[in-house]
FIVEX-550427 format. One record per residue (C-alpha): residue in three letters; x, y, z. Coordinates in steps of 0.2 Angstrom, whole numbers. Each point is the difference from the previous one (the first is absolute). Example, Ala and Ser with C-alpha at 12.3 -4.5 7.8 and 13.67 -1.06 7.14 Angstrom:
<atoms>
+--------+-------+-------+-------+
! residu !     X !     Y !     Z !
+--------+-------+-------+-------+
!    ALA !    62 !   -22 !    39 !
!    SER !     6 !    17 !    -3 !
+--------+-------+-------+-------+
</atoms>
This chain:
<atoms>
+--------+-------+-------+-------+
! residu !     X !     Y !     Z !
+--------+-------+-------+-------+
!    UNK !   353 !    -5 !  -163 !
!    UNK !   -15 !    10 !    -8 !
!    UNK !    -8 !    14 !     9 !
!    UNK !   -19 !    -5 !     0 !
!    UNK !    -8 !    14 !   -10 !
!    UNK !   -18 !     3 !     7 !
!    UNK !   -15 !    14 !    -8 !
!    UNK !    -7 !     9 !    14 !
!    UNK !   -18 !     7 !    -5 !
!    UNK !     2 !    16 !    10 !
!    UNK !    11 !    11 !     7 !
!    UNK !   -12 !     9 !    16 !
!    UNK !    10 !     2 !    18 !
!    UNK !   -11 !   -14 !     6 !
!    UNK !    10 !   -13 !   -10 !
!    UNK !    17 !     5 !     5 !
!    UNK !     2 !   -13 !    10 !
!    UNK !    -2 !   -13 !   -13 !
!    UNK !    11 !     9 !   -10 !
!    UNK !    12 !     1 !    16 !
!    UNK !     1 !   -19 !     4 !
!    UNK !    -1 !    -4 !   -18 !
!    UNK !    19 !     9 !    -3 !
!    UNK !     5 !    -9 !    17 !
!    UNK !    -4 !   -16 !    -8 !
!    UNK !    13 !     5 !   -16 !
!    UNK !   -15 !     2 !   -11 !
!    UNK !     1 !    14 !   -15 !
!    UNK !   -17 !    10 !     4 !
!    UNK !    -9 !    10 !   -17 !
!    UNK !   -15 !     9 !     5 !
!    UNK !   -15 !     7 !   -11 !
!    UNK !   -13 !    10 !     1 !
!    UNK !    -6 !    18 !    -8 !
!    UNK !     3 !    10 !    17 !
!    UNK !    21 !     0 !    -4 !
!    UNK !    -1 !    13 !    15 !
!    UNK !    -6 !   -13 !    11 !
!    UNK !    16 !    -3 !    14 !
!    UNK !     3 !   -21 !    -3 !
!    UNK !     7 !     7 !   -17 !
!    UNK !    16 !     6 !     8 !
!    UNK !     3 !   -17 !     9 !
!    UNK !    -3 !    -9 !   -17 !
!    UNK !    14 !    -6 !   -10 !
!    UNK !    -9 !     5 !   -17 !
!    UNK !   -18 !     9 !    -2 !
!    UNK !   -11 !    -1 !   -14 !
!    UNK !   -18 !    14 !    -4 !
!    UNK !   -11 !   -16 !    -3 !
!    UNK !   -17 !     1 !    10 !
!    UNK !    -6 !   -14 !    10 !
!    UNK !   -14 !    -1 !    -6 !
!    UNK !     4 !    -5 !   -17 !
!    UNK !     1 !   -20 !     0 !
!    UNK !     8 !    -1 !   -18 !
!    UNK !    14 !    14 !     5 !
!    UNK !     5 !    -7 !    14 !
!    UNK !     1 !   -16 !   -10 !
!    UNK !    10 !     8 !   -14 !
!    UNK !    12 !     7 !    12 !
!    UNK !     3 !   -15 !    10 !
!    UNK !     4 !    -8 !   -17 !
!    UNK !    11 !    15 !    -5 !
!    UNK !    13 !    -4 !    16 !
!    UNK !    -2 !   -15 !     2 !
!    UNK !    -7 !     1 !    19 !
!    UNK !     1 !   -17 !    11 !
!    UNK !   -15 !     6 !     8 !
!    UNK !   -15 !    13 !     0 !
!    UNK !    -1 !     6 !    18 !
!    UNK !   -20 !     9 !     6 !
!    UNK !     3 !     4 !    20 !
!    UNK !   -14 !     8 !     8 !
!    UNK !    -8 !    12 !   -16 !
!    UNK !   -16 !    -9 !    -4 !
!    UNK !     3 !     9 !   -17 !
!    UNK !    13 !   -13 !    -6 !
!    UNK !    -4 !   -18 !     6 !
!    UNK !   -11 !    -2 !   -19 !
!    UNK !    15 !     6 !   -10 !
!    UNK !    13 !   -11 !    11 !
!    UNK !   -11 !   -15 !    -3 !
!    UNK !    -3 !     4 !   -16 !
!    UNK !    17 !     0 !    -4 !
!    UNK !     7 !   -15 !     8 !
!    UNK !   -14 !    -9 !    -9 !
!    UNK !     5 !     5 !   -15 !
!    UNK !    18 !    -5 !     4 !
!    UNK !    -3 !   -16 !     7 !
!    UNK !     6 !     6 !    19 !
!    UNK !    -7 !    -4 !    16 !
!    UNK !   -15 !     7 !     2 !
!    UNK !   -20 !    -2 !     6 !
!    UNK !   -13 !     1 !   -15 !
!    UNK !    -1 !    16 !    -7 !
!    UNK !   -18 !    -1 !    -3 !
!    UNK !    -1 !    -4 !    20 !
!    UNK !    11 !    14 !     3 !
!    UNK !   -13 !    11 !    -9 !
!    UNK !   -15 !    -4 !     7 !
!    UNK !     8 !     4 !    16 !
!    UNK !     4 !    16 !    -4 !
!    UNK !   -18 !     5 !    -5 !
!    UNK !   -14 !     1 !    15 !
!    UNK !   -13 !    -4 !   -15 !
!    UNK !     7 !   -15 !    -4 !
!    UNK !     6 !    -3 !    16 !
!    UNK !   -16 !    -2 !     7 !
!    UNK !   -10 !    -8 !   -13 !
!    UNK !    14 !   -13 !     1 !
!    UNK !    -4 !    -3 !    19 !
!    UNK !   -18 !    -1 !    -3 !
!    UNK !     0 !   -10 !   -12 !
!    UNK !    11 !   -15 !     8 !
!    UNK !   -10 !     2 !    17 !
!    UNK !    12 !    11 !    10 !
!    UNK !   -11 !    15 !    13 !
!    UNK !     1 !    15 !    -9 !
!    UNK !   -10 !    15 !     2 !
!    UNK !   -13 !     8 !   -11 !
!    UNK !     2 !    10 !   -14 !
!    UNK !    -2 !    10 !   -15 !
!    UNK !    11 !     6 !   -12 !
!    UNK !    -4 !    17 !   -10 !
!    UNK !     9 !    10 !   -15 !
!    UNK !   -10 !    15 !     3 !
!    UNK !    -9 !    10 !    16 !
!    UNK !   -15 !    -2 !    -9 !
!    UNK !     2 !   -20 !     2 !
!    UNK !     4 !     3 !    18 !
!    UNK !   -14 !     7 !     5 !
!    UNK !   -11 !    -9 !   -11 !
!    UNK !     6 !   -17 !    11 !
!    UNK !     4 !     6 !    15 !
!    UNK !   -17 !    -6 !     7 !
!    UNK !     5 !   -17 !    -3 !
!    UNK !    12 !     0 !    14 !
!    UNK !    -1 !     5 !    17 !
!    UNK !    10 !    14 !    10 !
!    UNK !    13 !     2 !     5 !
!    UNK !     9 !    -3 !   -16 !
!    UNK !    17 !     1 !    -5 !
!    UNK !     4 !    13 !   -18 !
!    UNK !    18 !    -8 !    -8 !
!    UNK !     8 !     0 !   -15 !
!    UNK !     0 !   -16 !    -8 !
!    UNK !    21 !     1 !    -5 !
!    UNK !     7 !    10 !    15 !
!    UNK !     8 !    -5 !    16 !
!    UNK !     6 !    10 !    16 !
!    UNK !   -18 !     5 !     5 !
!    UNK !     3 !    13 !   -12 !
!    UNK !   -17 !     7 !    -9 !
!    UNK !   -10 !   -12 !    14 !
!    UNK !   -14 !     7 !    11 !
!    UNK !   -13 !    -7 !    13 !
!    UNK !   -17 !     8 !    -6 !
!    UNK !   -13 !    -2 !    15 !
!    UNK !   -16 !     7 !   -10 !
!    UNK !    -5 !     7 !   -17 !
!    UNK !     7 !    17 !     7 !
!    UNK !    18 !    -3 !    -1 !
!    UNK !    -2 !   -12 !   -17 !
!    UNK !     5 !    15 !   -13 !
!    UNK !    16 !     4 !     7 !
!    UNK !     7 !   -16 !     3 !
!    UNK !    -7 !    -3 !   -17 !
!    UNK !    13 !    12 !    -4 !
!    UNK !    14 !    -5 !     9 !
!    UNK !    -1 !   -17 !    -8 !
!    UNK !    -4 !     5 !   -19 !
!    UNK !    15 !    14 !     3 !
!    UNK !    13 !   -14 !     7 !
!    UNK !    -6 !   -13 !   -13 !
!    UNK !    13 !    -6 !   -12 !
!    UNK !   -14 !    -8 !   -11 !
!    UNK !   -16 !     2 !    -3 !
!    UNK !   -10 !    -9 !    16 !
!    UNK !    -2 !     1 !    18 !
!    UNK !    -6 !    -9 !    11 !
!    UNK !   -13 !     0 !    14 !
!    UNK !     1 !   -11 !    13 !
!    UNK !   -10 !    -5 !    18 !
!    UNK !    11 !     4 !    13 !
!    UNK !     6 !   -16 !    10 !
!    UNK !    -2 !     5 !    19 !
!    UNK !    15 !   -11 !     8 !
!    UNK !    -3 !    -9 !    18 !
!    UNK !    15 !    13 !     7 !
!    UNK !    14 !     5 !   -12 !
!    UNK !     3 !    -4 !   -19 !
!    UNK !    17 !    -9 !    -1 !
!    UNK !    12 !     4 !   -14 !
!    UNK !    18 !    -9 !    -2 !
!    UNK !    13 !    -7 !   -12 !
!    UNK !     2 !   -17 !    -4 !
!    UNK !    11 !   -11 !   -10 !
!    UNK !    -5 !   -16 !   -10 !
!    UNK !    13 !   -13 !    -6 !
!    UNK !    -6 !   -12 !   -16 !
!    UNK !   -18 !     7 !     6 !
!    UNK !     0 !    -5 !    18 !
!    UNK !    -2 !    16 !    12 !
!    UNK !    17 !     0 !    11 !
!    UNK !     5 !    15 !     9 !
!    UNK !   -13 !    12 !     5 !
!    UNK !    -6 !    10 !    16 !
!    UNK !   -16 !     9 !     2 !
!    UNK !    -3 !    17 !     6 !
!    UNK !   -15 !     9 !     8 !
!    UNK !    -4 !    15 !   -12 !
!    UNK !    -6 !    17 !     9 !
!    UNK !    -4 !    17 !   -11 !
!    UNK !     2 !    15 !     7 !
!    UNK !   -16 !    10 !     2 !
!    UNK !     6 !    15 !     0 !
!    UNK !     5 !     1 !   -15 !
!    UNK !    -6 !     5 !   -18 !
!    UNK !    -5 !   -16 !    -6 !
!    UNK !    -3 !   -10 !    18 !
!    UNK !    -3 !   -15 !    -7 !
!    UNK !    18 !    -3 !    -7 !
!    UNK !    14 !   -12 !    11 !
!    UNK !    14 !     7 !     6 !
!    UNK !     4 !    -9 !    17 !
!    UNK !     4 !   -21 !     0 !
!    UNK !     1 !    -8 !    15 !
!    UNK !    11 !   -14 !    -1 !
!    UNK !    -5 !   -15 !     6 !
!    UNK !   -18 !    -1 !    -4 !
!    UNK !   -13 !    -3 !    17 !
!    UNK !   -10 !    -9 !   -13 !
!    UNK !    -3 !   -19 !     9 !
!    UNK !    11 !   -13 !    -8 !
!    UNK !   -14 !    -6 !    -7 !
!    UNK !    -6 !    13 !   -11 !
!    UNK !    19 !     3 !    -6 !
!    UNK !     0 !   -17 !    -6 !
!    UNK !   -16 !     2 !    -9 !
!    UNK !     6 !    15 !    -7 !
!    UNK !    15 !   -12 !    -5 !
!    UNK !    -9 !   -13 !    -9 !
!    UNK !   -10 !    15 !    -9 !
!    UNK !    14 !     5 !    -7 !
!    UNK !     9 !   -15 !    -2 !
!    UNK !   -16 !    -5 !   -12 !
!    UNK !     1 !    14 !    -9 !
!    UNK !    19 !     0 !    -4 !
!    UNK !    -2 !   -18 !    -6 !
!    UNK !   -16 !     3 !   -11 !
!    UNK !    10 !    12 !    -9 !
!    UNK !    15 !    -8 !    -1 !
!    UNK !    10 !    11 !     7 !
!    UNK !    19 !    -5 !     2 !
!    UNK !    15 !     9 !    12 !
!    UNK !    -1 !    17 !     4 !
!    UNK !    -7 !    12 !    14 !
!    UNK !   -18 !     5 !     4 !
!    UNK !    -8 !    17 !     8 !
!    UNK !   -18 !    -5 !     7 !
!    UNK !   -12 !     9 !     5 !
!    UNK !   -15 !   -11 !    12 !
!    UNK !   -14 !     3 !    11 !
!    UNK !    -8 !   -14 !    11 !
!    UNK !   -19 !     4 !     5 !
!    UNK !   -10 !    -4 !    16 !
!    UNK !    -5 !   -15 !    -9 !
!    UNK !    20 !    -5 !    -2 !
!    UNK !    -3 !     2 !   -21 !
!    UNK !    17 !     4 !    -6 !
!    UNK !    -1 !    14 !   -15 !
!    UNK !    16 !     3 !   -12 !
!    UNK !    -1 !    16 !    -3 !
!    UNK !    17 !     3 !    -8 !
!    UNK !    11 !   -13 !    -3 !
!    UNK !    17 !     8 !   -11 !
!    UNK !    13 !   -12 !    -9 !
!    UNK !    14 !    15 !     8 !
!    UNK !     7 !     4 !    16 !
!    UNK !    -8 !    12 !    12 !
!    UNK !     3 !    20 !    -2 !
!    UNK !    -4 !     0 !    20 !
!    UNK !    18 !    -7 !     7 !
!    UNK !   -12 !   -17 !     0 !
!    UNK !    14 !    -9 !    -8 !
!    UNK !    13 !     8 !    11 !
!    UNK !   -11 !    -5 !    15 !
!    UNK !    -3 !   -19 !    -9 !
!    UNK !    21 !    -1 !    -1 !
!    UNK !     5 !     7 !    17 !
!    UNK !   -13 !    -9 !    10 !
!    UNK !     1 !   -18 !    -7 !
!    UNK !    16 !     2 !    -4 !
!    UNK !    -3 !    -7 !   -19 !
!    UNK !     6 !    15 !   -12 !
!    UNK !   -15 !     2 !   -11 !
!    UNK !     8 !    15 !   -10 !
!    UNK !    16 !   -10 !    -6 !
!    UNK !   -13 !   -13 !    -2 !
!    UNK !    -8 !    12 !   -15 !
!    UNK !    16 !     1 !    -7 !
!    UNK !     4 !   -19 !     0 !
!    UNK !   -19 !    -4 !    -6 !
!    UNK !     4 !     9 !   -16 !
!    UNK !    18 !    -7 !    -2 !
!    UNK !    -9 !   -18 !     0 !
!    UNK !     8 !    -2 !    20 !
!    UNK !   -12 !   -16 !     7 !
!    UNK !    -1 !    10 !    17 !
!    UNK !    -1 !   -15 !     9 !
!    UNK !     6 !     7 !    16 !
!    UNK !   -15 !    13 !    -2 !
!    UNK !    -9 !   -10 !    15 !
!    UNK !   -14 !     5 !    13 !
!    UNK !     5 !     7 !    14 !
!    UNK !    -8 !     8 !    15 !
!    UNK !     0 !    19 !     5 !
!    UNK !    14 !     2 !    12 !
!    UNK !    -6 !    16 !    10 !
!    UNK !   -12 !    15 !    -3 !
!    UNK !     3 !    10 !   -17 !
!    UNK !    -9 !    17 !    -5 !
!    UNK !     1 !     8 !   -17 !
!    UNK !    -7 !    16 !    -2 !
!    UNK !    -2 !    12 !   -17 !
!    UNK !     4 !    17 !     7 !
!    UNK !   -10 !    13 !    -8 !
!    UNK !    -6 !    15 !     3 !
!    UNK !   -20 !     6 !     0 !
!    UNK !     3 !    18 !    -4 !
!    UNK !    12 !     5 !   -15 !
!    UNK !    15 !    10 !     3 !
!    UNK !    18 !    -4 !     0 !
!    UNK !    11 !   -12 !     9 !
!    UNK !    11 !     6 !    11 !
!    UNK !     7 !   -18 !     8 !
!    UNK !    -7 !   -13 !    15 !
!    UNK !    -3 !     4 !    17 !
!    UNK !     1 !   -16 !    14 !
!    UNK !    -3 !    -6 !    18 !
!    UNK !    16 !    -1 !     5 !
!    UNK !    -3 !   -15 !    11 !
!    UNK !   -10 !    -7 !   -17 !
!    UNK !    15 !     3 !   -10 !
!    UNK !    14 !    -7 !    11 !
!    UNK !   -11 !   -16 !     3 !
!    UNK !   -13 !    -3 !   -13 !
!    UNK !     5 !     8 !   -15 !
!    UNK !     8 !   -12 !   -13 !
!    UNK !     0 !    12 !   -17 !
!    UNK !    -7 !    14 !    -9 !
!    UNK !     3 !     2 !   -18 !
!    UNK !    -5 !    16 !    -6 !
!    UNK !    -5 !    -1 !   -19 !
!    UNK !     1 !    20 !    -3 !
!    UNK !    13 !    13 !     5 !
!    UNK !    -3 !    13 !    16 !
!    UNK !    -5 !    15 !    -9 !
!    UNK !   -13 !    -9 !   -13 !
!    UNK !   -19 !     2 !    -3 !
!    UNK !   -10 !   -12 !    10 !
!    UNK !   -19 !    -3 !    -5 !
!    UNK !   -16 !    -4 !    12 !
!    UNK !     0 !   -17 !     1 !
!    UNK !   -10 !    -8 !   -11 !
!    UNK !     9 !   -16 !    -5 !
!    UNK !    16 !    -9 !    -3 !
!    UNK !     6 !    12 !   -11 !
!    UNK !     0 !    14 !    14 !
!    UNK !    11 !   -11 !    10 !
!    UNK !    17 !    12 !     9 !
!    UNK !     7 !   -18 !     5 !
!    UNK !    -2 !   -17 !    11 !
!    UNK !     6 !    -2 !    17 !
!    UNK !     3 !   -18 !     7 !
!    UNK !    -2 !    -1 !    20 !
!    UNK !     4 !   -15 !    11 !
!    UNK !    -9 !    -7 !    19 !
!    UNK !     2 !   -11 !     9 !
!    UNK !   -19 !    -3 !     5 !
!    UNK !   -16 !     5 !   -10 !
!    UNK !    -6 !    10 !    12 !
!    UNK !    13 !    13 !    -2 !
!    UNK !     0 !    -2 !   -19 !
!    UNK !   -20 !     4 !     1 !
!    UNK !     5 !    14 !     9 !
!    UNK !     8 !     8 !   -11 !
!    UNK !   -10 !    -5 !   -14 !
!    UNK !   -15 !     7 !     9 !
!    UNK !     8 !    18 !     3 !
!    UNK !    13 !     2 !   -12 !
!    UNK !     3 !    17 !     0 !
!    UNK !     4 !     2 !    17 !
!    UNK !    16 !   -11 !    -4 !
!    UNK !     8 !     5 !   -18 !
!    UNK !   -10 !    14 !   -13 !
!    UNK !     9 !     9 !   -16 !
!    UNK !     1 !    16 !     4 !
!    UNK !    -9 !    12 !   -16 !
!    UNK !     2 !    18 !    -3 !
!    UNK !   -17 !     6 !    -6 !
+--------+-------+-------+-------+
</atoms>
């Protein structure tokens, strides 16, 4: 029998597992990207220097070795070129054109406004001039993004006209294209949720919802880096969120294949989609999805693209309390390992997977991209999860040499 041969758009230490459970499942993995120092390359059966980013390229490529499958896990920077792609080659996919407007906040949120869905209000400039031009129209706070970036990375909250030039900046600096945008911030009733989800034939299947906390200590205090698994958000209000998305999803005729969203719920119970990814989580949420439901949405990624059905890709409920945490740093220095509660690490710790090497440059944290690794915790109530989500450096901090 054939090895399945899959293209993996990546090669980063956060899509190792893929890669990982892909060879377990007898599949030949190839992995691209223009980073051939990136660790996954070493895993790969076969690497290939074609950037991500270049939707003909990774077409070309595809074509060249005869790949079953292009594969985009996690890196917001492939899902257009693996749509584009299996379009073009007649293999399982959703509608590139939907793919794309997803991966553009511009688009994104003209799209939501325009088929009655809550969204915030906006602008979108080109220039600083612009910005402050049109800045009047909206009303602070306000939130400074780049229109084609993801992982809170180039993203500030600006409070008044004060802090407007340097978050101007940030964004224009971080900004693949051209445009940024400007947003009014969404004040949630309690925390923003964030999860994975899965969708089989464009019904939503498989998901869990997190409560979202930032740490306010750090560089950027607006980014998430704790998820508290299940969310406390009414049963209610997570079904709206449901049936938000499930509209969406169906709109665009979107097919079988993973989700990241992001969502806030105001005091009014107004669901906002504030991101909503055709790709799995970079924040362990898939890991969280699969281990708590018990419904494997990583494999699931992997089938998806192979033209699987997924039918066994059901809902199921939370089994237990869950915490995912980005461990970072907010000063830079180097990483000299982890340091744990004892009682925390014999009884609640799950896994840590560092993604850099004791000994390596660490950076203030100011978004995904600083990330040192995940950690994945386990409780039996949610009030000891809170606990340690409210406090957790008490229980488990990298340790940085300045």
């Amino acid at each position: 029998m054939n090895k399945k041969r899959i293209l993996l758009l990546g090669g980063t230490a956060i899509q190792i597992p893929i890669i990982e459970i892909a060879h377990k499942m007898g599949m030949c993995v190839i992995t691209c990207d223009n980073k051939p120092e990136n660790p996954g390359h070493k895993l790969a059966d076969e690497y290939y220097d074609v950037s991500i980013t270049d939707n003909d390229a990774v077409l070309e490529l595809a074509k060249k070795l005869n790949v079953d499958a292009v594969v985009n896990f996690i890196l917001e920077a492939g899902v257009q070129a693996a749509a584009y792609t299996h379009e073009k080659l007649g293999l399982p996919t959703s509608p590139y054109k939907s793919v794309h407007l997803l991966s553009n906040k511009k688009l994104f949120r003209e799209y939501l406004k325009e088929n009655g869905f809550c969204t915030p209000n906006l602008i979108t400039c080109s220039n600083k001039e612009e910005a402050f031009e049109r800045i009047a129209t909206l009303q602070y706070p306000v939130v400074v993004k780049p229109t084609d970036l993801w992982g809170s990375r180039g993203v500030s909250r600006v409070n008044d006209d004060s802090e407007l030039d340097a978050a101007l900046t940030l964004a224009f600096e971080n900004s693949r294209g051209a445009d940024i945008i400007i947003e009014e911030f969404v004040e949630p009733d309690g925390a923003p949720i964030e999860g994975d989800a899965f969708a089989v034939d464009g019904i939503l299947t498989t998901h869990v919802w997190a409560d979202v906390y930032p740490d306010k200590s750090a560089p950027n205090p607006i980014t998430p880096v704790c998820f508290c698994y299940p969310s406390s958000k009414s049963d209610d209000l997570q079904q709206k969120l449901n049936m938000t998305l499930q509209r969406l999803i169906t709109l665009l005729d979107m097919q079988t294949n993973a989700y990241n969203i992001e969502a806030r719920i105001d005091k009014s119970g107004n669901v906002f989609l504030m991101e909503v990814a055709s790709r799995n989580g970079s924040n362990a949420t898939s890991d969280v999805t699969s281990l708590s439901t018990g419904k494997d949405i990583i494999t699931g990624t992997l089938r998806a693209a192979l033209g699987d059905g997924c039918k066994d890709l059901t809902d199921a409920p939370c089994n237990g309390f869950w915490l995912s945490y980005i461990v970072h740093s907010n000063i830079s220095g180097s990483y000299q390992g982890m340091w744990y509660d004892k009682k925390f690490a014999e009884g609640n710790l799950y896994k840590y997977s560092p993604y850099i090497d004791e000994g390596e440059k660490v950076q203030a944290y100011s978004g995904t991209n600083c990330t040192i690794g995940m950690l994945v915790a386990t409780f039996p109530t949610r009030e000891e999860m809170m606990t340690v989500a409210k406090e957790p450096e008490k229980f488990f901090h990298p340790i940085i040499a300045s």
